[in-house]
N, C-alpha and C positions, 0 to 999 in steps of 0.2 A: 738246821742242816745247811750247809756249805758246800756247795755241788758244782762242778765246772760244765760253764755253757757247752764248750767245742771236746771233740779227743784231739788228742796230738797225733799228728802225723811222724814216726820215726825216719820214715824215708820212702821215696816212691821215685820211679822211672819212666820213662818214656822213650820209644822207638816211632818213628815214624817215617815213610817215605814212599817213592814211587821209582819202578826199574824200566828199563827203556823196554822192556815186553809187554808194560801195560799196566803191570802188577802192582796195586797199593797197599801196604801194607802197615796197620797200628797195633802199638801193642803195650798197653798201660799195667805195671803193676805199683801198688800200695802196703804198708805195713804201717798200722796205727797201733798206739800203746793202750793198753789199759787205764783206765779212770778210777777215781777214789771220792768218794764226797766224805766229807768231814761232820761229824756229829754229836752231838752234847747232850748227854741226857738230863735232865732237871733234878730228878727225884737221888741218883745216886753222883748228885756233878762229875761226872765223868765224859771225858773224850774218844772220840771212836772215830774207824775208817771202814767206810763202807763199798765195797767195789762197786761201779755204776755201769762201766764198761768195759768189754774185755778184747785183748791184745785181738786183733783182727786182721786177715791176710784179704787183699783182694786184687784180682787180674781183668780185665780185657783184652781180645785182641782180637782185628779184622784182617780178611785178606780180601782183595777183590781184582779183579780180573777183568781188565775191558777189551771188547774186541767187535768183531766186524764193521764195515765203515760209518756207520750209523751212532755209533757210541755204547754197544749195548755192555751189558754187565753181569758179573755172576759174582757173588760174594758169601763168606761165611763169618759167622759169630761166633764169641765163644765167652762167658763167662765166670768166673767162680770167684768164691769165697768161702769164708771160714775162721770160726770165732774158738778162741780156748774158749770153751768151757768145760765144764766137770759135769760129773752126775754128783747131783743134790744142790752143787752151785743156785740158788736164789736165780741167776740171771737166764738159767737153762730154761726155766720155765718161762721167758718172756720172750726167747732171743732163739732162730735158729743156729742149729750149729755149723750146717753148710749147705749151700744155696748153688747151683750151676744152672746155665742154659747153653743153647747149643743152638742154631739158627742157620740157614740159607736164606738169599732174597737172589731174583734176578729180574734183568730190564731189557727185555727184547727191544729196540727199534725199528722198526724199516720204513722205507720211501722216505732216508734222512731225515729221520725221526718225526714225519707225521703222525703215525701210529705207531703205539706202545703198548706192550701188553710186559706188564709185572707180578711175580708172583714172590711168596715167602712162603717157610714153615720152619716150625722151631718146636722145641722143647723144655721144659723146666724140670726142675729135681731138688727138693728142700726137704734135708731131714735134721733132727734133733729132739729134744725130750717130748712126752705125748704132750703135756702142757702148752709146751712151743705149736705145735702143731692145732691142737684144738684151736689157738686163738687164729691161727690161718684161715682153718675151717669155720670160724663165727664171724670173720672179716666182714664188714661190710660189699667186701665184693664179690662174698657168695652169700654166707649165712646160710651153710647147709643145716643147721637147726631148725629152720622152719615147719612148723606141724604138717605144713601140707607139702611138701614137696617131694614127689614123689622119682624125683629123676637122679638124687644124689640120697648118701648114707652120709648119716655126722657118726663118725666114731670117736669118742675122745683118747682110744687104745692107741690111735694109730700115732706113728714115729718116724713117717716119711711122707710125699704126695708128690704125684708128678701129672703133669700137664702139657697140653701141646695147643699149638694156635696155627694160623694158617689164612693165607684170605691170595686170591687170583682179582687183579683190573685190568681191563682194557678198553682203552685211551685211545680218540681221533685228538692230536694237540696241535694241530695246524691247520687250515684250510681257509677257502674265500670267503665260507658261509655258516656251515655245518659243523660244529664239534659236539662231540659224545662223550661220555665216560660211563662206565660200568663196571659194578665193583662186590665181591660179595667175602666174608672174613667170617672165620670162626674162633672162639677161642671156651676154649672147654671146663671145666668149671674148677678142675682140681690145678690150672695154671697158673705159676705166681713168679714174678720176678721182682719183688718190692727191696729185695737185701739191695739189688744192684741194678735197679732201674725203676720203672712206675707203672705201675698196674694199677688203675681206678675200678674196672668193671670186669669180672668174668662170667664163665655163664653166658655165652652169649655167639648167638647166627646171624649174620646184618647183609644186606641185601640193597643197592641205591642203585640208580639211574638217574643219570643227568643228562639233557640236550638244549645245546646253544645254538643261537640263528644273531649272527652278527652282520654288521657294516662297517668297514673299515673305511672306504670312500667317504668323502664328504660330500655331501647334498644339501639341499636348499636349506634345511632346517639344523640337520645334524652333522658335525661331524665326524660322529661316530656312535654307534650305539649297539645293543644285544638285550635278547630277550630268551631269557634261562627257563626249564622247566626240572624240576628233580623230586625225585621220592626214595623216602628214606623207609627200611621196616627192620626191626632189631625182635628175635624171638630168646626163648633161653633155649636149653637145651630137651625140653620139653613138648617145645614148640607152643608156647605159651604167647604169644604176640606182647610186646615191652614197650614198641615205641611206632608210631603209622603216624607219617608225616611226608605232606606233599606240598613243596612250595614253590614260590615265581617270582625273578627278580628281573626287572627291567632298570638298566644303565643307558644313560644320554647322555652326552656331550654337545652342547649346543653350537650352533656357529662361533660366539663370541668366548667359546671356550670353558663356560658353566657346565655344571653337570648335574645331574638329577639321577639318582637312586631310589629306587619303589621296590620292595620286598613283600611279599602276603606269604603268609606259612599257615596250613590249617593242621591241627592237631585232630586224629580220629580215634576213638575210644580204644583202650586196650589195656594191658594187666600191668600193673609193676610189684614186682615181688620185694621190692625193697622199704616201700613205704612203711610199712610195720615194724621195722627195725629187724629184722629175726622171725616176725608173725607170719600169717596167711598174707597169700600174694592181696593187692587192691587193686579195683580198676580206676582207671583214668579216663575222667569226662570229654567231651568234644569240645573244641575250641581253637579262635583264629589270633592271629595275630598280624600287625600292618607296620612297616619303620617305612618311614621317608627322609634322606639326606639332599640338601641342596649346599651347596659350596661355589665359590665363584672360581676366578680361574689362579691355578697358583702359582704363577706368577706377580702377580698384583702384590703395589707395594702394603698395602691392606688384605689379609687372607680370610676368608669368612667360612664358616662351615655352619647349619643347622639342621638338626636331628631330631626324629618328631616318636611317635613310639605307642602303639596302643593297641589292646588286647584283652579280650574277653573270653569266656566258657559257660560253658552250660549251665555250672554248678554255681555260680554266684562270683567268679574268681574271678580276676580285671587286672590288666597292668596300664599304666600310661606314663608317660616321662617326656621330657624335654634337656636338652645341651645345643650348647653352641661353643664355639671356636675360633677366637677370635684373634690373629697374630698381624701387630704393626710395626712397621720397620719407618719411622718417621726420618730417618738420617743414616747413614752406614753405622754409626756409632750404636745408636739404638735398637735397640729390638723387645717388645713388649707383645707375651702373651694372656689372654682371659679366657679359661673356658667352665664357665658356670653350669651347671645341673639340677634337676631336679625329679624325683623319680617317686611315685607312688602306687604301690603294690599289695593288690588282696590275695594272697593263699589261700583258697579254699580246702588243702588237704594238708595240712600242716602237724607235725606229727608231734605230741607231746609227752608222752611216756604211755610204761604198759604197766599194768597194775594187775595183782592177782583175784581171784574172787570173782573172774569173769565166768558166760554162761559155756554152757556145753559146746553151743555153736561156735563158738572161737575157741576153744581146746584148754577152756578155764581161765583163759585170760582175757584182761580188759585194752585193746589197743586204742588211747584216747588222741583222738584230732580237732582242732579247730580252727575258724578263723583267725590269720593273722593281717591285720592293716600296716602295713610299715611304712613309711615316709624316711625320704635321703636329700637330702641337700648338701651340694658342696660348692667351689669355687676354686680351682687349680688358676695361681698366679704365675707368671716368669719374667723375670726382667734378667736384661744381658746389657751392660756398658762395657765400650772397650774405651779405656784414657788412650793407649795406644796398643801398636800392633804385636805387642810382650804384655801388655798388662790390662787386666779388663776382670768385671766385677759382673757373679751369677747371683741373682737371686731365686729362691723357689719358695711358695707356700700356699699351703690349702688348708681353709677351714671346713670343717665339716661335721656335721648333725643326721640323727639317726632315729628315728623312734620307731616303738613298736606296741603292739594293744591284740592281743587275744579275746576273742571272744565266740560265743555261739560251739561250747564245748559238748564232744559227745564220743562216743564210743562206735567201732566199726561191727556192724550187725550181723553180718555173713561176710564169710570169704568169699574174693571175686566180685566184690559188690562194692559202691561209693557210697550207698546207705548207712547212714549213724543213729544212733539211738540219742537223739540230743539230752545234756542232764539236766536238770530243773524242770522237768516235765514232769506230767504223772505216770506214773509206773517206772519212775529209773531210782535207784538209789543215790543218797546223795554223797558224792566224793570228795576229799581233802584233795588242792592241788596248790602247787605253790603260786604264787601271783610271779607271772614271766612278763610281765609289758616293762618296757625299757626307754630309755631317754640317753644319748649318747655323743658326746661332745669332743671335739677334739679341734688341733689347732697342730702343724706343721709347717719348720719351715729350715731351709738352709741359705746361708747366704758365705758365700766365696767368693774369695780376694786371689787371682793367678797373676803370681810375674815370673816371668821364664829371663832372672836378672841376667843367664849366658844360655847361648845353645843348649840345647840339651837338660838343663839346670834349672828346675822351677821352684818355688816357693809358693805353698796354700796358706792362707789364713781361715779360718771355718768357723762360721756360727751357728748353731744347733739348736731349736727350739723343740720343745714333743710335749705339746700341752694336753690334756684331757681329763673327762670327767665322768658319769656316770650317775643316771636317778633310774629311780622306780616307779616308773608314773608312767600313765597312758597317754599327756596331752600330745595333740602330732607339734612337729618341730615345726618354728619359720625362721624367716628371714635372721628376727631378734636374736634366734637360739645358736645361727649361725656363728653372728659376728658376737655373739658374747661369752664364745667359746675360747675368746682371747685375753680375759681376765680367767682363766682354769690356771688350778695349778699345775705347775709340770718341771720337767729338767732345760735347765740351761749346758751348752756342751761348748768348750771351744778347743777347738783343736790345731795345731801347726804340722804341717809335713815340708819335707823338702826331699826334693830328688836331685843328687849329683852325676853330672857326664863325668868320664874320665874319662880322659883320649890317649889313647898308647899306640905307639908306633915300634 
């Protein structure tokens, strides 16, 4: 098969601007063509064209409106699309047929915009063949399938779904001392705008609070500094509790213009409905987490940054990592960046597939989890020479290594529970699973040639490197695995552009 990466775009418009009443106004439309991939069959050598995607309308368009003297604002959305397809068309089953939302937001001000309070509400509307629709409904941003859920219906009949979102903040953004924020968003489970925007999560009540106590004055020590407190709580629509997180960040600025960042975040137990893929909700253990960034002042003709990273849980799970940042400017002509990493990560709930033949307690089926250890290592380079003030040379490249090692496999024993039934033990049956540890190499890199030979007029030269590689092994990655990710095979690319001015009078 013979498939094209992009669609084509047959033609698309744009309007955009602002009227002396305030009034902003955008307004995008698109028409993309139909796709075809090409295909060969072995057995009867014959040639075929297979539609992959089909002729597609899509619009945007905002209005918004500012006024009082503060700046504030009222605005609406609007979007739509819509795809030929047919009934029995192959693609109706994958593809909706037409997708809209519809949207408000506004942005009060007052006391010249000290305080602000902002609200939105919107809607969506996607309908096309049940098929289309079911895979809506198994998305990972509901997975109204799940055995135990009991606040949504999966119907695979249905041939439309509509949805609304909504969320009120309000904002202190100004003062000598004291800032606030406060903020609480809904968006309800059957809401999807993914044809013509991005939706990660739905399902979902969220609830935060934030208060800041700053210095802007400089004193003996600091010249400026704040110390953050905020909590964060995500429910579904259930009121199932998904995410309870309260954390604390203090920022310094030293006299000599250093600065110091301290972050603690504690995690506290609570449900998430998604780790099972589609299964019974799981809960999530207790655990903290600590980053420390120190950096010097950037101005310095040497720029430094180091970042520190560690975190534990209840359940055995650990993170810790280390980077730095490191950019020198030895001569105007020069500039030389380093910023190396290194990052080591235990998952303790890591999910690996579901298997049938489970017990009653889990609704016949087996949701298996285990340890993952993974290890990252990389090294982001940059180099910039200018020969002169038209012509200068970019380089960029990162190696990097990756590994990964499963272990301590088991099955989830009750819903609502982090309990597993580990296997290899006595009393479990013994299960087929594939060997997933991984070892992962790669090697990137571009290097550009710009001469701007006339105004306006530049010439690229481009060199392309994309090296990498791939094993099956558990050992963790080093230093070695880094740099010998540069003998991997890969594509070499080079490329020429030019761009011409033309001056017409």
């Amino acid at each position: 098969m013979d498939h094209p990466s992009t669609t084509t775009t047959l033609g698309a418009a744009k309007v955009t601007g602002r009227l002396t009443s305030g009034t902003s106004i955008g307004v995008l439309g698109a028409l993309s063509t139909g796709e075809s991939a090409r295909t060969y069959d072995v057995r009867s050598a014959a040639f075929n064209r297979v539609r992959v995607a089909p002729w597609t309308t899509y619009g945007v368009g905002r209005v918004q409106q500012e006024f009082g003297p503060a700046g504030s604002t009222l605005a609406f959305l609007g979007t739509a699309l819509h795809r030929e397809l047919v009934v029995g068309d192959p693609l109706a089953s994958l593809l909706t047929r037409s997708a809209f939302s519809a949207s408000g937001d506004s942005l009060l001000r007052f006391k010249d915009g000290e305080y602000e309070i902002g609200m939105n509400l919107g809607v969506s509307h996607v309908a096309g063949e049940a098929a289309a629709i079911t895979r809506i409904q198994q998305s990972s941003a509901r997975y109204f399938q799940r055995p135990d859920a009991q606040h949504v219906t999966y119907d695979p009949r249905r041939t439309s779904i509509t949805g609304v979102k909504g969320g009120v903040t309000a904002e202190r953004r100004s003062g000598r001392h004291w800032l606030w924020q406060a903020a609480m968003e809904f968006v309800s489970p059957e809401f999807e705008v993914n044809d013509v925007g991005r939706l990660s999560t739905a399902d979902e009540l969220s609830a935060s609070a934030e208060i800041e106590y700053r210095e802007t004055q400089p004193g003996r020590l600091f010249r400026n500094y704040s110390v953050t407190l905020e909590s964060d709580r995500r429910w579904n629509f259930n009121r199932d509790l998904q995410d309870n997180q309260v954390s604390s960040e203090i920022d310094l600025t030293w006299r000599n213009f250093w600065s110091t960042e301290l972050e603690i975040d504690l995690d506290l137990p609570a449900q998430d409905q998604r780790l099972t893929r589609g299964g019974p909700s799981m809960a999530t253990p207790r655990g903290w987490f600590a980053s420390l960034q120190i950096s010097n002042r950037d101005a310095a003709r040497t720029h430094g940054t180091l970042d520190l990273e560690y975190g534990r849980n209840e359940d055995g799970g650990s993170a810790y990592a280390i980077d730095g940042d490191v950019t020198v400017r030895p001569t105007p002509r020069w500039q030389l960046s380093f910023r190396p990493g290194y990052e080591r990560r235990v998952d303790d709930q890591q999910y690996v597939t579901t298997l049938d033949g489970g017990r009653a307690e889990t609704f016949g089926r087996r949701y298996v989890f285990a340890f993952i250890d993974r290890s990252t290592i990389s090294s982001e380079v940059r180099l910039n020479y200018t020969f002169k003030p038209d012509v200068n040379l970019e380089f960029y490249g990162e190696p990097f290594a990756a590994s990964g090692r499963y272990y301590d496999f088991g099955e989830l024993e009750t819903p609502r529970s982090r309990a597993r039934l580990p296997y290899g033990t006595e009393g479990t049956e013994a299960v087929a699973l594939h060997n997933r540890d991984f070892n992962v190499f790669s090697f990137r890199s571009n290097l550009v040639l710009r001469w701007e030979w006339r105004p306006g007029s530049t010439l690229y030269l481009v060199w392309q490197q994309d090296r990498q590689e791939s094993e099956v092994r558990a050992d963790r990655v080093g230093l070695r695995d880094l740099f010998g990710s540069l003998q991997s095979a890969g594509d070499n690319i080079f490329a020429i552009k030019a761009t011409f001015w033309l001056g017409m009078k």
